[in-house]
N, C-alpha and C positions, 0 to 999 in steps of 0.2 A: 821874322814877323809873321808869314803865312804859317809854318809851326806852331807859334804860341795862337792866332786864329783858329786852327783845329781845333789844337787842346782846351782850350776853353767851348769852341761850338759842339764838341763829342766830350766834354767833363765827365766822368762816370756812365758814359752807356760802352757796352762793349765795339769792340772794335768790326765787328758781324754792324751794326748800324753804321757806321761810317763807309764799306766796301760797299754795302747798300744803296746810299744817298749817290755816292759816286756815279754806280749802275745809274740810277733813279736820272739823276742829271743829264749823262752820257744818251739815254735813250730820248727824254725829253729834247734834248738839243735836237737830235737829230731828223725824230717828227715834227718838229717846228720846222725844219729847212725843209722837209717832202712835203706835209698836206697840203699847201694851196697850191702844189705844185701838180697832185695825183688827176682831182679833172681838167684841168689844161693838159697835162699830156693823152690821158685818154682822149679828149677832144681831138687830140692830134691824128685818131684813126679813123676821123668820120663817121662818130658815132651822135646819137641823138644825144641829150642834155639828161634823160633816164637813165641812157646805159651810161652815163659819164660819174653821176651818182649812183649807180649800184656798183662801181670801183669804192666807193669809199663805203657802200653799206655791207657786204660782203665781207672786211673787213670785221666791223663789229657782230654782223652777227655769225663767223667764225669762232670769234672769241665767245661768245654766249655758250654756242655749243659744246666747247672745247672746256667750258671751266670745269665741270664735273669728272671725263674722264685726267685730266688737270691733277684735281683733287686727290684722284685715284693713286696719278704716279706718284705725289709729293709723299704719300705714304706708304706707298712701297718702295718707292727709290733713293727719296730724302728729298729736302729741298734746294741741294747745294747742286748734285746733277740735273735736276728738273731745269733749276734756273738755266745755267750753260746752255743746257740742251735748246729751250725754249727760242733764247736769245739770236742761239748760233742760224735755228733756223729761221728767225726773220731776216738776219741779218743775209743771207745767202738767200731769201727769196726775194729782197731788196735788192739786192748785187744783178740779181735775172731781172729783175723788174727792169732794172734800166736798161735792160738789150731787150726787152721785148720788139718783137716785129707785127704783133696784131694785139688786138683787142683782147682776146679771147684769151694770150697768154698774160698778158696784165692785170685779166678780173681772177683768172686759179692762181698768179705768182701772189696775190693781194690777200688770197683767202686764205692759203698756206700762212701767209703770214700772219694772219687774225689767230691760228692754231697757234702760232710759237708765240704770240704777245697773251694769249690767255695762261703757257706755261709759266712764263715767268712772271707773271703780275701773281698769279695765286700762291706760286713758291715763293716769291718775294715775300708778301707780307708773311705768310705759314713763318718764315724764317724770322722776320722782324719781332714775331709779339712772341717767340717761342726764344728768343734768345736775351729779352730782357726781363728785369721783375717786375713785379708791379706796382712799386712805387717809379719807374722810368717809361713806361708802356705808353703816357700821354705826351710825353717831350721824344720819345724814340722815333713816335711814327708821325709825329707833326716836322720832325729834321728828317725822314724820309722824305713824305711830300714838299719840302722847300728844295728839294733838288729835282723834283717835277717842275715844280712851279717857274724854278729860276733856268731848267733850260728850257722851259717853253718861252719865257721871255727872250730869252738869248736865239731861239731859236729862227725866229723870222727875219729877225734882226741880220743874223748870216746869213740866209735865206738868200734874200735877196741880189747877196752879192756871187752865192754859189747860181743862181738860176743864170745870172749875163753869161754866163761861160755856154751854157746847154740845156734845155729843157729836162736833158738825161742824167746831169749832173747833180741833183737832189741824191736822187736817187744810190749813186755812188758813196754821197757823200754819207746818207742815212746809214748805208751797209757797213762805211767805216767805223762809226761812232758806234754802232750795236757790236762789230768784233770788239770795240775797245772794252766797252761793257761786261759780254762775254769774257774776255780775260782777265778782268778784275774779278767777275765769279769764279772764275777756275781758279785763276791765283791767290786772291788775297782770303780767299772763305776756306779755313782750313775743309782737309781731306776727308772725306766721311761724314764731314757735319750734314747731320738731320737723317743720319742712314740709320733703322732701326738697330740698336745695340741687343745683341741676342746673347753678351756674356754672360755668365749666371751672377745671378745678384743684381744685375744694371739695371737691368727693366723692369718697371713699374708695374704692379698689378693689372691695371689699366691703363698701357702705354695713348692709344688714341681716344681720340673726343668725336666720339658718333654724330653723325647730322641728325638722327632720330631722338639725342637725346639733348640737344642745343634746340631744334624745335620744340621743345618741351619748356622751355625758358622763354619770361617772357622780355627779359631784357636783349636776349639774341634778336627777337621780333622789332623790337626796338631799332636796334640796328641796322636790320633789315627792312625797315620799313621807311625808315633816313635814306637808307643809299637807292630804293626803289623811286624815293621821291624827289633824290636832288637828281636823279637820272631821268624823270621827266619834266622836272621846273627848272634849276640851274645851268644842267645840260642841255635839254628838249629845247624848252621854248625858248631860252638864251637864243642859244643860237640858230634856232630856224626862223623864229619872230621877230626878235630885236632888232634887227639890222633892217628889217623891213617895217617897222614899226617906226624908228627914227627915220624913215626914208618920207614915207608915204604917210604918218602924224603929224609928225615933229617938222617934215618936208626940211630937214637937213640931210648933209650929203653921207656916205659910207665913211666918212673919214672923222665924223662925227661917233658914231658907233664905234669905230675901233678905239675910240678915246676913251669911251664909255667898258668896253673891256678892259684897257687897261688899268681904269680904276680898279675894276673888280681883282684884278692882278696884280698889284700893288697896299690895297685895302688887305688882303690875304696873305702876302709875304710880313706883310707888320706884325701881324696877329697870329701868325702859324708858330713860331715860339712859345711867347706867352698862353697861347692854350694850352699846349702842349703841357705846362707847368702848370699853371691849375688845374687842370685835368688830374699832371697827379697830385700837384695836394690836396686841393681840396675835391676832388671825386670827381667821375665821368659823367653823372646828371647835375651840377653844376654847371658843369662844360658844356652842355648838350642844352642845358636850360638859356645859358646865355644867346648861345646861335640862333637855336630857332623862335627867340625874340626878338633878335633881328631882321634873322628870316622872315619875321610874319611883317615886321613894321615895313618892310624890302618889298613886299608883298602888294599890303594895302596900299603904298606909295604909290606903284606903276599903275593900281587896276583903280585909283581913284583922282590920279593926276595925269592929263596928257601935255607936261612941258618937260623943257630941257631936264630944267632943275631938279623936277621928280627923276627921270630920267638919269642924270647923275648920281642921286642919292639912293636911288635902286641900286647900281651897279657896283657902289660903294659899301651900301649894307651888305648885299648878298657875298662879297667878301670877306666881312668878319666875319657874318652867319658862319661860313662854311670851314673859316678857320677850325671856330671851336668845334662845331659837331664833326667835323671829319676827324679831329685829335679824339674827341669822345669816341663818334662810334668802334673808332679801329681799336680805342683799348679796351672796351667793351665785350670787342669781339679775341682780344688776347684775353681779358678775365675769364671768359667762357672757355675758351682753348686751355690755359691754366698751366702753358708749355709740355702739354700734350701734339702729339702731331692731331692735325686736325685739315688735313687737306680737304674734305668734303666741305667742311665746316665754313673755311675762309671761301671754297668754292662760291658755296651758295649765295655767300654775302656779294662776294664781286659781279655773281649773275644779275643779280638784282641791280645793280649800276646798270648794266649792260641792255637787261632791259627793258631801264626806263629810258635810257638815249634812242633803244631802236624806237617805240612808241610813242616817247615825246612828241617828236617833230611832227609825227602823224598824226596826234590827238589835236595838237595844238594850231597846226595846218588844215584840218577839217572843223575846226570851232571858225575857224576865223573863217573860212567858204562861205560856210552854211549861216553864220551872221551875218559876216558881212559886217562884221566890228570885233578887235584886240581884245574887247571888256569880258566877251568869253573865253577865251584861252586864261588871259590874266584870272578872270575870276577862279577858274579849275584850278589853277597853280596854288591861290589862294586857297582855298578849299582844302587839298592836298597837302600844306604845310599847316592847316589846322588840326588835320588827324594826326599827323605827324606830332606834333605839340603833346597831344592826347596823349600818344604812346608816352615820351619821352618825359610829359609830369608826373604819369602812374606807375615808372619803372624802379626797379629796385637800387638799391645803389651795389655795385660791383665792385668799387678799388678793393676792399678788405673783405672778400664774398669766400668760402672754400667752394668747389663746387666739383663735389660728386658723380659717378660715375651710376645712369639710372637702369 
């Protein structure tokens, strides 16, 4: 039975998308059992509630800096050893993480680790949009993401019961699930994949896809202008706002909020499929058009209603939103690539997530100060998924695009 499950959930994509999803899952789990885990145990050094959160900001923006020269290896080395490599070293700075004896080695083992989670997320996708065609590129990387999705649900869920053993026990357990990962990359992703081929005759005129000539597109900017935005509204104010928003609004408890996440986690495993399949048939601005109408209605909801029920149906929206445009942008960003390596390329795209999670919180945490009311943060978010709109009704359509080498 779980055999014929596969085969019909991987029907016609290669088997590079299913060793993928796997990783995808494996790692998701296992940051679900450490992040609410990472500032209670730094708490545990005596440190103030700043330095308890620059363990977990460190992390990300590790990765920011890290996606470019990232980019660099996936095209010089491939993206099948980047990944390993990536993986192995979180997974070993995870492993140290849990014997830490002071602060100080918990915020560098934390940051190491932001370096090896930037390797592998940019070789990951480089691999994903380069190993499918484009008729499969919107259902390839929307069944990538549902194994994010499904081990972050999974992952707190163990969580919980890994933390009664040890506060160090996350941590262990994290380092396990990222070797596992690690060895589905080494193993199951044949040998060589994504190394540049220098046989004669193999390689293609213009084997890579420049970041100077993907900036020159204006459907790339599209792209990147989605992942810039859901990294400071989806990601940012989500979750630096929201929980505080239903606390001190709504004057419900924390357990209300996590309800309200899980809609949004649940609204998005329904709908990560079927985007995925419109996207490819009927085209990646279809896809992208549907979301950020949800998006915007996700929007106007929270920054024009303060109850539950808006409150629900926010968190519910912004779930399909992000179904369809995350299936669009990514194959967007494989139309551009065109199974070309393109490590700088996906680089840039992921920086731009990376950047709007570190500024999110802080844009959205300084509106709310200085008013002295949510309606500012919310309006920005608003605002921000309206440009976004902009881009994504003026862009061209990709599925059937050739795109040249400038």
């Amino acid at each position: 039975m779980f055999k014929k499950f596969l085969d019909r959930y991987f029907k016609d994509l290669p088997s590079e998308v299913a060793a993928l999803t796997g990783v995808s899952f494996s790692v998701a789990l296992g940051f679900g059992i450490v992040a609410p885990v990472i500032p209670v145990f730094a708490k545990a050094f005596h440190v103030s509630a700043l330095q308890a959160s620059a363990v977990i900001s460190v992390f990300a923006f590790m990765r920011f800096i890290s996606a470019t020269p990232s980019g660099w290896l996936v095209n010089r080395l491939g993206e099948r050893a980047v990944l390993w490599v990536g993986l192995s070293i979180v997974a070993v700075s995870s492993l140290l993480a849990g014997f830490s004896q002071s602060y100080e080695q918990l915020l560098v083992l934390r940051g190491l680790g932001g370096t090896g989670s930037a390797m592998f997320t940019v070789s990951a996708m480089s691999l994903l949009l380069r190993s499918v065609d484009p008729q499969h590129r919107g259902r390839a990387s929307s069944t990538y993401q549902s194994g994010f999705l499904l081990g972050g649900l999974a992952g707190p869920a163990v969580g919980g019961i890994v933390v009664g053993f040890s506060i160090r026990a996350p941590f262990f357990v994290y380092a396990m699930t990222l070797t596992i990962a690690a060895m589905v990359a080494f193993f199951a992703l044949p040998k060589g994949l994504g190394r540049p081929d220098k046989s004669e005759g193999a390689a293609p005129a213009e084997p890579h896809m420049p970041l100077s000539s993907a900036l020159k597109l204006r459907e790339y900017w599209t792209a990147i202008s989605y992942n810039l935005g859901a990294g400071i509204t989806t990601f940012g104010l989500r979750n630096a706002l929201l929980p505080l928003f239903v606390i001190e609004v709504l004057h419900k408890s924390a357990r209300t909020s996590s309800i309200g996440f899980l809609f949004t986690s649940i609204t998005q495993a329904a709908f990560l499929l079927p985007a995925g399949r419109l996207t490819d048939v009927r085209g990646r601005k279809p896809a992208m058009t549907i979301g950020i109408t949800f998006m915007t209605l996700a929007m106007i909801l929270i920054f024009s209603g303060e109850t539950l029920t808006s409150y629900y149906l926010y968190m519910s929206l912004i779930g399909v939103g992000m179904a369809f445009l995350s299936a669009g942008a990514a194959a967007v960003i494989g139309d551009v690539v065109a199974n070309r390596k393109g490590g700088p390329v996906v680089a840039f795209y992921q920086m731009t997530s990376d950047f709007g999670m570190i500024i999110g919180p802080l844009l959205a945490g300084y509106l709310r100060d200085a008013t002295g009311s949510f309606r500012a943060p919310f309006g920005m978010s608003l605002v921000i998924v309206i440009i976004v709109a902009g881009f994504i009704l003026t862009m061209p359509e990709t599925k059937s695009r050739q795109y040249l080498h400038h």
